[in-house]
Kinemage of the C-alpha trace (Angstrom):
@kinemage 1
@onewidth
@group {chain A} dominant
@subgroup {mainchain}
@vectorlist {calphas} color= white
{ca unk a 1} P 0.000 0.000 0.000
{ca unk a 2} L 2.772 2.112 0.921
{ca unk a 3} L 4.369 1.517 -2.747
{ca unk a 4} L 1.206 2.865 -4.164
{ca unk a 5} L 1.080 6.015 -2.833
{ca unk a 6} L 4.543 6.824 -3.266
{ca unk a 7} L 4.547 5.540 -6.730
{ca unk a 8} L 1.401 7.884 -6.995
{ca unk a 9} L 3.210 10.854 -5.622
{ca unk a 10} L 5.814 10.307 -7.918
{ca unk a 11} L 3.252 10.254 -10.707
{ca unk a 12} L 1.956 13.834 -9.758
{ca unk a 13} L 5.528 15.273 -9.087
{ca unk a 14} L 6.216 14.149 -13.022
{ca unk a 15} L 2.711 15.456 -13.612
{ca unk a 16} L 3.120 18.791 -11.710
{ca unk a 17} L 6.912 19.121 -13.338
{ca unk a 18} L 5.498 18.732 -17.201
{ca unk a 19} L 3.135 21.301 -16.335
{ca unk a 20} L 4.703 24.450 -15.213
{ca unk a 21} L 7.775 23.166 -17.601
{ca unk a 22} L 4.795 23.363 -20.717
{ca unk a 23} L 3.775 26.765 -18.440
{ca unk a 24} L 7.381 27.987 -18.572
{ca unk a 25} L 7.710 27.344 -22.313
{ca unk a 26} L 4.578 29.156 -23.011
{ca unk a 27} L 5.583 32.413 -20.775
{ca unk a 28} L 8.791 32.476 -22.652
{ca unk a 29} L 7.192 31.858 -25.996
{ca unk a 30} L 4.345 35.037 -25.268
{ca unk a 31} L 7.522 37.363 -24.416
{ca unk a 32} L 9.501 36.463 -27.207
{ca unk a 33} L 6.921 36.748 -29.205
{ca unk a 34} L 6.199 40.664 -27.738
{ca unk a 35} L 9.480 41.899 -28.445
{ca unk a 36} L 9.736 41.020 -31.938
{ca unk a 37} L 8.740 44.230 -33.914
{ca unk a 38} L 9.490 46.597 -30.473
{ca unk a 39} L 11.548 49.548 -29.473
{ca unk a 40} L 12.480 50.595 -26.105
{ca unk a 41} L 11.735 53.741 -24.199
{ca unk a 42} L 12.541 55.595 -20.772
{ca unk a 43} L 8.879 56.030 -19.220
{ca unk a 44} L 8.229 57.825 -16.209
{ca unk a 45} L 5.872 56.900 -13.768
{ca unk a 46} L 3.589 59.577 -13.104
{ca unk a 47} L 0.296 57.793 -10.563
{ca unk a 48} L -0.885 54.478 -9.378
{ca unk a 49} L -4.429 52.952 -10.439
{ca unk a 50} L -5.656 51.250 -6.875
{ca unk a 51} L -8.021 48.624 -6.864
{ca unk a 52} L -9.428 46.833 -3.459
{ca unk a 53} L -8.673 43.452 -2.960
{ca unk a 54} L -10.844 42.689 -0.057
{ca unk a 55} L -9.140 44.238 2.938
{ca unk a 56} L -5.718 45.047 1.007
{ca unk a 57} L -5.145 47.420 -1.878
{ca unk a 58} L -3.455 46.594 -4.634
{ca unk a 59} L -1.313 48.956 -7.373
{ca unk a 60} L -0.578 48.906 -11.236
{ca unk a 61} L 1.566 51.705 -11.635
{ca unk a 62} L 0.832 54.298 -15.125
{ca unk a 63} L 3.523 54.995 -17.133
{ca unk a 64} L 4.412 57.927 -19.533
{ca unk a 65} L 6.843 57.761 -22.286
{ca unk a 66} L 7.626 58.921 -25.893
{ca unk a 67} L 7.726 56.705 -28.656
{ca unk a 68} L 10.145 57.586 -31.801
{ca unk a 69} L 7.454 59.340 -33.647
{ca unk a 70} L 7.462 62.154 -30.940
{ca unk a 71} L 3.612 60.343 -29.642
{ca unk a 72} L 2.999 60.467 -26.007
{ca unk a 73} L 1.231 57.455 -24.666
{ca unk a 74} L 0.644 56.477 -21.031
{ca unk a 75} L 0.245 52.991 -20.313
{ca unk a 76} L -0.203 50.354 -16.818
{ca unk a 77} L 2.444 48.368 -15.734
{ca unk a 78} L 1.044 44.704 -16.363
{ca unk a 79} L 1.220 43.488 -12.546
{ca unk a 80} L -0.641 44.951 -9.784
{ca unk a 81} L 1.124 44.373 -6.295
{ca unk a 82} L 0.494 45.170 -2.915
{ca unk a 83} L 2.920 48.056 -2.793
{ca unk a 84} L 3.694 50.686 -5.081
{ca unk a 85} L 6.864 49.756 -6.451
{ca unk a 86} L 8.090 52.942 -8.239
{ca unk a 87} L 8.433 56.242 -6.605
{ca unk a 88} L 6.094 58.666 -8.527
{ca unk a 89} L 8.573 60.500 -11.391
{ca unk a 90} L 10.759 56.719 -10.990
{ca unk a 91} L 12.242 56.636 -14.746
{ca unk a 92} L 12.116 53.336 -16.015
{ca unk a 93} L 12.287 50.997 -18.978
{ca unk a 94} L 9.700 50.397 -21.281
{ca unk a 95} L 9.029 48.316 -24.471
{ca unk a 96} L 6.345 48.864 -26.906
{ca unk a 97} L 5.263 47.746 -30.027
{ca unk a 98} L 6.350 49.804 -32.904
{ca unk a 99} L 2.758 49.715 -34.497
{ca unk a 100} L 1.075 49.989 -30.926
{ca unk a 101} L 2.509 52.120 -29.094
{ca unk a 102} L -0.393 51.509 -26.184
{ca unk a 103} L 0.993 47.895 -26.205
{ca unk a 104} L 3.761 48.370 -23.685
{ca unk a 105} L 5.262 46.547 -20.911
{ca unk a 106} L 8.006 47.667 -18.152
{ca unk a 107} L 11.529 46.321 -19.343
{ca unk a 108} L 12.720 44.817 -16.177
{ca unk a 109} L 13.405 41.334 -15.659
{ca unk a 110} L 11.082 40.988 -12.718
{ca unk a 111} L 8.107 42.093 -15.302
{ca unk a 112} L 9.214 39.321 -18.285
{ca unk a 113} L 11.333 37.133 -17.317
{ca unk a 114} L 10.481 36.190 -13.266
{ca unk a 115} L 7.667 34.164 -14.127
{ca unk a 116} L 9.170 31.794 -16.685
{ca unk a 117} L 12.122 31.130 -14.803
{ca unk a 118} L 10.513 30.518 -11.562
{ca unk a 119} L 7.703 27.878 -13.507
{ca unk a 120} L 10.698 26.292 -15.118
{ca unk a 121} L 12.584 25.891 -11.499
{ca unk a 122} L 9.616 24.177 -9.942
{ca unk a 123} L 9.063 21.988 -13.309
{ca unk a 124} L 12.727 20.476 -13.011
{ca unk a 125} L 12.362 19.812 -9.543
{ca unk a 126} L 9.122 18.322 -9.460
{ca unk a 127} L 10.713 16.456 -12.842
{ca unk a 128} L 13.627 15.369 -10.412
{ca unk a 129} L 11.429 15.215 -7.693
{ca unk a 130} L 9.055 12.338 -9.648
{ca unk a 131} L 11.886 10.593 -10.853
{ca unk a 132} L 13.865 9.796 -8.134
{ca unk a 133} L 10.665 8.869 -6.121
{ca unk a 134} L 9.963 6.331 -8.768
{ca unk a 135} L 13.156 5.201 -8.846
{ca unk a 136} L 13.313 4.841 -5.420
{ca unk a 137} L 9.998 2.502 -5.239
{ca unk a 138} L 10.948 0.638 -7.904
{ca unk a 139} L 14.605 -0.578 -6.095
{ca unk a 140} L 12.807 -1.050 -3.044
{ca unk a 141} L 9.816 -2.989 -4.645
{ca unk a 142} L 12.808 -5.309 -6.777
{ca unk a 143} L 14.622 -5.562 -3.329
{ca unk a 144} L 11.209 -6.705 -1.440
{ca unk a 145} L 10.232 -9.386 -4.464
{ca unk a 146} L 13.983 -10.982 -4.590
């Protein structure tokens, strides 16, 4: 009985591992695919949109920047957290899409990258995880039949 439910863990530490390694692949694939046909920008962050989330607030922070063209276009950051992250009049980093300029993320790893890596991390250990669980049972399951 024991076997079983080890051997069943290991099955959902495989499972879980394929997953956020398919999730990781997919993150990746999205931002890749956003900065093809983009230029980059220094915005400025100039207020905070505040939503309620139940007793908390959270914050998604506007940005202002010019594109090449001269346009001015204010955009949100894509994550809303529980603190406001910039300092109002913070410069930073933006990307856009050449085409659509209101198509514009914040150029920091945290923003495009943080995601991906973490959903590959917990893919190759719950990859690791499965498989030496499985290997495990199946040495000690040889060793109990012999």
């Amino acid at each position: 009985m024991a076997f079983r439910i080890l051997d069943l863990a290991a099955r959902l530490l495989l499972a879980l591992g394929v997953g956020c390694l398919l999730l990781a692949g997919y993150l990746t694939s999205r931002t890749l695919i956003f900065s093809s046909d983009t230029e980059r920008a220094t915005g400025e962050v100039v207020s905070y949109r505040q939503i309620a989330d139940g007793d908390d607030k959270r914050f998604r922070p506007r940005i202002r920047f010019k594109t090449v063209t001269g346009e001015i276009v204010t955009v949100e950051g894509q994550f809303f957290t529980g603190t406001q992250r910039f300092a109002i009049g913070t410069q930073v980093p933006v990307v856009y899409k050449v085409r659509q300029p209101n198509e514009a993320r914040v150029a920091l790893f945290v923003d495009n990258w943080l995601g991906p890596c973490i959903a590959a991390v917990v893919g190759l250990v719950g990859l690791a995880g499965g498989l030496l669980v499985r290997r495990s049972v199946r040495r000690e399951l040889a060793r109990t039949r012999a």
